[in-house]
Structure formats: structure tokens, C-alpha cells
N, C-alpha and C positions, 0 to 999 in steps of 0.2 A: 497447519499454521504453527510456528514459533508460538510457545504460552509465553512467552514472554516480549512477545511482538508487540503489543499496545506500549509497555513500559517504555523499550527502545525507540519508538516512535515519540515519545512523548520528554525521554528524557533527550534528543538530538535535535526537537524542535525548543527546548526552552535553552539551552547551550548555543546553539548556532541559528540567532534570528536572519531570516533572510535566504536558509538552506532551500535549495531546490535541491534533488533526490535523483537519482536513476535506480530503480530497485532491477535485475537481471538475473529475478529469482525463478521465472516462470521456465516449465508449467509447473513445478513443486510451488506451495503456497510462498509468496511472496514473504518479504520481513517488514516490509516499512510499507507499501501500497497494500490496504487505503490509509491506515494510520496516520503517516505524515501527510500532510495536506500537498496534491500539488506532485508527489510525485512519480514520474514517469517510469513505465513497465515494460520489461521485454525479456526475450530470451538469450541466452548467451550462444546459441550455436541453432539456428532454425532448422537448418540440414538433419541433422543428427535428432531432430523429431519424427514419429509417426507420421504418415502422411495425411492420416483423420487428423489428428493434434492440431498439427501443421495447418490444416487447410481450415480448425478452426479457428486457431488463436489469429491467423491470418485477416481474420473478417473484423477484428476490434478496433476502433481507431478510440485515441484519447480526447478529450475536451474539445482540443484546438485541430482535429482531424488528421494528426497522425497519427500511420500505424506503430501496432507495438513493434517496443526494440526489437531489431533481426530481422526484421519484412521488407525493410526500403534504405537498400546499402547507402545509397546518396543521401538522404537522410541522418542516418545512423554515423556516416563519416564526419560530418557538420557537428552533430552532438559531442562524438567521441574525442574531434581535434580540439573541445572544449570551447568550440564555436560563440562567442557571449549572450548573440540573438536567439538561438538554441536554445539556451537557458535563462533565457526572460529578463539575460543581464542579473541572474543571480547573484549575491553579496557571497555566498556561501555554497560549490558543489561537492557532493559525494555519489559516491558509484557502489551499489552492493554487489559483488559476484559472492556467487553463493555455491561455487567451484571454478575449475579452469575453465579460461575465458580466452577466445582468438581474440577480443578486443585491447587496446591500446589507450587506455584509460590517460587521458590530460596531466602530465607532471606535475601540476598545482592541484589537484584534486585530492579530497581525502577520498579513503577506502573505505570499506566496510565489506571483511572477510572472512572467514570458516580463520577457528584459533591457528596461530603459527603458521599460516598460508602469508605467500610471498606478494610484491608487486612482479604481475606476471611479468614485464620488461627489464626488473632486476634493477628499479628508479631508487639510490636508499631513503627510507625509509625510517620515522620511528613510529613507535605502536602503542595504544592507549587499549590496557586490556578493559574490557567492559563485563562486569561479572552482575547479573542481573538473577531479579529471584521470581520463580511465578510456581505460587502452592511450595510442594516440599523439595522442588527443582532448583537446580543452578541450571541458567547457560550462559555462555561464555560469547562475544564478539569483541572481535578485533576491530580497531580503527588507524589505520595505517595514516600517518601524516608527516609531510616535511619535514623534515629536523630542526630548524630552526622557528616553529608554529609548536611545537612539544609541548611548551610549559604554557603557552596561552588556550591551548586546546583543552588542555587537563586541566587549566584552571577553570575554564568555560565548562564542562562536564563535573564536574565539580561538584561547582555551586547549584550546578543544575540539581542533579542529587541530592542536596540537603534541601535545596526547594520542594521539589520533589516528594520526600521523605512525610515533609509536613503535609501535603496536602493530596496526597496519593489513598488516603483514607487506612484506616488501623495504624498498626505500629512499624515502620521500615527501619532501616539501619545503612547510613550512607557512610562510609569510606572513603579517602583516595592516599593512592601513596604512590611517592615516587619512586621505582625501582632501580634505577640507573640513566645515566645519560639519554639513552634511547629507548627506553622503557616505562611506562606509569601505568600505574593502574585507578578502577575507576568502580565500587560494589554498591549496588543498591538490592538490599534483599530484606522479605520480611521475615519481622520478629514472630507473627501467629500463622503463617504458611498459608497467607490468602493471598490471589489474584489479582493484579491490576487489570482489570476488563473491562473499563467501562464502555458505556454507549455510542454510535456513532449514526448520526445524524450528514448525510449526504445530498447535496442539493443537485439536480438534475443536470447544470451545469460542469459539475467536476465527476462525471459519473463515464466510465470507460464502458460503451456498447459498441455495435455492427449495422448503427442505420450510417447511411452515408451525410446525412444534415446534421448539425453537431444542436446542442440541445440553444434553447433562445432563453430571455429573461425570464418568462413564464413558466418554462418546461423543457420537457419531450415531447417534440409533438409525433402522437401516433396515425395521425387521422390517415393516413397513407398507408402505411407501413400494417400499421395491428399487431402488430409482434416485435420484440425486442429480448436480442439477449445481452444481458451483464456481467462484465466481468468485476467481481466482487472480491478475489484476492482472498477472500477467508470463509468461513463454513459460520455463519451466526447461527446460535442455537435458536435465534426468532427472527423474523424478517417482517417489515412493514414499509410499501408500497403506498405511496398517496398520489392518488390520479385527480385528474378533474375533465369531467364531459361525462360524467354517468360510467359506473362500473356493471351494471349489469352484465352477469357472464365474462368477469374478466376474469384469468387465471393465471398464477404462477407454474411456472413448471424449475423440476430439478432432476439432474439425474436422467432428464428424459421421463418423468415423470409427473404427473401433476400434484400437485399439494393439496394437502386439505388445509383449506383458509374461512377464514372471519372476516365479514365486510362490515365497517362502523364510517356515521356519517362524523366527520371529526369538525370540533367547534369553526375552524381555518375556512369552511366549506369543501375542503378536500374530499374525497371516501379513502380510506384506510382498510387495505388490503393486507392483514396479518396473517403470514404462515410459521412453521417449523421445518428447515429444510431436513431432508432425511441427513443419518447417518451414512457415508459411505461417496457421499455427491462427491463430483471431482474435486482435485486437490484445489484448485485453482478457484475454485467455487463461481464456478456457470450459472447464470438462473435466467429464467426465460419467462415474461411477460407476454400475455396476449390477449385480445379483445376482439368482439364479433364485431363484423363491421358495417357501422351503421352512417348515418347523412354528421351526428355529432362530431365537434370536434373534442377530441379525445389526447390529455397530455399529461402524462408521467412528470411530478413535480420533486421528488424525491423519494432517496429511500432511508431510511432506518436501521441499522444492525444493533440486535439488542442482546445481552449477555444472558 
């Protein structure tokens, strides 16, 4: 994962209210899923995966039961022609490619791209650099936009930054300047070389898995199933599971592995299932839930990623 992936998520959701996302970072750690609320995951070329890769990433559907980008052309063409029902009638879309991409990204879309990377169809373009800080790091993302949305965007990213700044916790340092007609830039870095990481609290609802029934008010319900795998987008250094129908014998797994975990009755009535995923889990960060099966019903309410 991008160390400076929570800040980018955080400084594109206080800039642009109403953004719906396509992050088309997988299977490398995504940039903005799960960070940004809401948005959508896929791959830029499904072909040109492993055929294991492939036939796992293949099993995940999102929220609303579709699969990830690159699985279901007809699908994928609706989204991509910037379809509006597609995108929830979004206020605000942007597309991350996180390299070359056979996709045809919507002419009103903003970008979000590797520095000095083009609009693959050659649409012009102007670029809002984004210099962002995590620890003793710079990285760098581009945001490709309209030319005539330039100065509203960068003023929107902006003020997002000095917002930002104040309440991002220690000491940052916000920036912007305008470089030229087609060009501004946009720094938010810290002054004591510590991390924006905080916590992320995910409700079983907005939670990307491979059962075929998409999650209800209550949950996940496992009472069929007994097993579930998630796609998490990042590697948390802690992980906390809250089930409800008796955890006895439930297990995390990573890596193909199983975790050593802590089970606590939490005040909610939930059980809270706290692991540490190992070092080395896939990029994409896989975790696999599961449960013996009993007459209970048994439903996965959320999960937790903890810094």
C-alpha cells in the first residue's frame, strides 16, 4: 500500500463532496479502496493476470453485487462510458490507473495517475500535482483535469489541505501554487515526519467478499456459507472482526494461514475477533474468515483496520 494512501483518500474526500472513485489499482495494493468511502475496485487488464490471481480476484463482488472492474465487459463498458446510474449519479467522478490501461476513461472525469503519465486517449488535459508526505517520504500523484475545472479544482484541494493540516494531528505544512496556465500544484507534508494512519472502521455493508448474497442491515450473514473471504485493499498491522451468533472456533485466516487471535465479548454484544496479519500476505490483502457449523445463525457485522 501507498504510506501515504489514507492522506490521499482523505484529502479527495474533503475537496470533492459527492466523489464516487474507481480505484484500477489491483492486484498491487490499491490507492484510494478502502480509504475513500464508496469506492469501486478492479483491474486494468484481467487477461494479462495469473490464471490463480485471476480466478481469485474473479470471485469478489462489491456491495451492490458487482464484480471487480475487468470481470464483466458489459458491465465495465456502462461504467467506463461514464454511464450516471453506474455511478450512483455521482456529483463528482475520478478514475485511478495506476499504469497503462486499455480502458477509455469518460472525457468529464478526473484522473488520478503515476507523475507525468498521459490521458491514455490523448483528451487535453490540465494537472494538479499532489505532493503528499507520509514519515520521511514524499509521493507524488497526479490529477489530471479539464482545463477549464483547473483553478476550481485546485482551489478545492487547496483548502482541503489547510483543513487538513489542522486536524490531521502534529505539525503539517499545506502549500499550493499555481504553475502555469495548465499546471498547479497541491503539498501537504509533515513538519515531525509522522504518518497519517488512522483507523478504519468498516461496516459489513460496504465490505468487498465472494459470498453471492451481498451483506443486509444486520450483517453478513454466514449461517450457510461459514467462510468468507475479504478483500481489504491494505495489510493492517491489527485486524478486528465483530460477529454476532457465538464465535466459538471462529478463525481468521491470511496468507493461507491461520492467525493467532484474541476473542473479547465487546460492550455492542458483538465477540470481537482481534488478529495481526502476518508480514508478507498478499498485496491486495486477502483475509479469510470462518466458522464451524452449527444450527446458530452466525453474522459478520464489521471489521476494523487498526494502525
Amino acid at each position: 500500500m501507498s504510506s501515504a494512501a489514507p492522506l490521499l483518500a482523505a484529502l479527495l474526500r474533503v475537496a470533492l463532496p459527492g466523489l464516487r472513485a474507481l480505484d484500477l489499482g489491483l492486484p498491487a495494493p490499491p490507492a484510494l479502496f478502502p480509504w475513500l468511502p464508496g469506492t469501486v475496485c478492479g483491474v486494468p487488464d484481467a487477461e494479462a493476470l495469473p490464471p490463480a490471481e485471476a480466478a481469485l480476484l474473479r470471485r469478489f463482488r462489491h456491495p451492490d453485487g458487482r464484480p471487480l472492474i475487468g470481470f464483466d465487459p458489459t458491465a465495465d463498458a456502462a461504467l467506463l462510458a461514464g454511464a450516471p446510474a453506474t455511478w450512483d449519479d455521482a456529483a463528482e467522478r475520478l478514475i485511478r490507473f495506476a499504469g497503462a490501461s486499455p480502458y477509455r476513461p469518460p472525457p468529464d472525469a478526473l484522473l488520478l495517475v503515476p507523475p507525468d503519465a498521459e490521458d491514455a486517449i490523448g483528451v487535453p488535459r490540465a494537472r494538479i500535482l499532489l505532493l503528499l508526505g507520509a514519515g520521511d517520504a514524499v509521493e507524488r500523484h497526479d490529477v489530471l483535469v479539464p482545463p477549464p475545472r483547473l483553478e476550481a479544482i485546485h482551489a478545492a484541494l487547496r483548502d482541503a489541505a489547510e483543513a487538513l493540516a489542522g486536524a490531521a494531528g502534529g505539525r503539517w505544512l499545506a502549500r499550493a501554487l499555481a504553475i502555469s496556465a495548465e499546471i498547479a500544484s497541491v503539498a501537504l507534508l509533515p513538519e515531525e515526519a509522522q504518518t497519517f494512519r488512522p483507523g478504519l472502521s468498516i461496516p459489513a455493508t460496504a465490505l468487498v467478499h465472494d459470498l453471492p448474497t451481498p451483506a443486509g442491515l444486520d450483517g453478513l450473514d454466514l449461517s450457510d456459507a461459514r467462510q468468507v473471504r475479504l478483500l481489504l485493499g491494505t495489510s493492517p498491522r491489527r485486524l478486528r472482526a465483530f460477529v454476532r451468533g457465538g464465535a466459538s472456533g471462529v478463525a481468521l485466516f491470511g496468507n493461507g494461514q491461520r492467525l493467532p487471535a484474541t476473542l473479547a465479548e465487546h460492550p455492542s454484544g458483538e465477540t470481537c475477533i482481534e488478529a495481526e496479519p502476518r508480514p508478507g500476505a498478499s498485496a491486495a490483502a486477502v483475509i479469510g474468515l470462518a466458522a464451524p457449523r452449527t444450527a446458530a445463525r452466525f453474522v459478520l457485522t464489521r471489521l476494523e483496520l487498526l494502525p
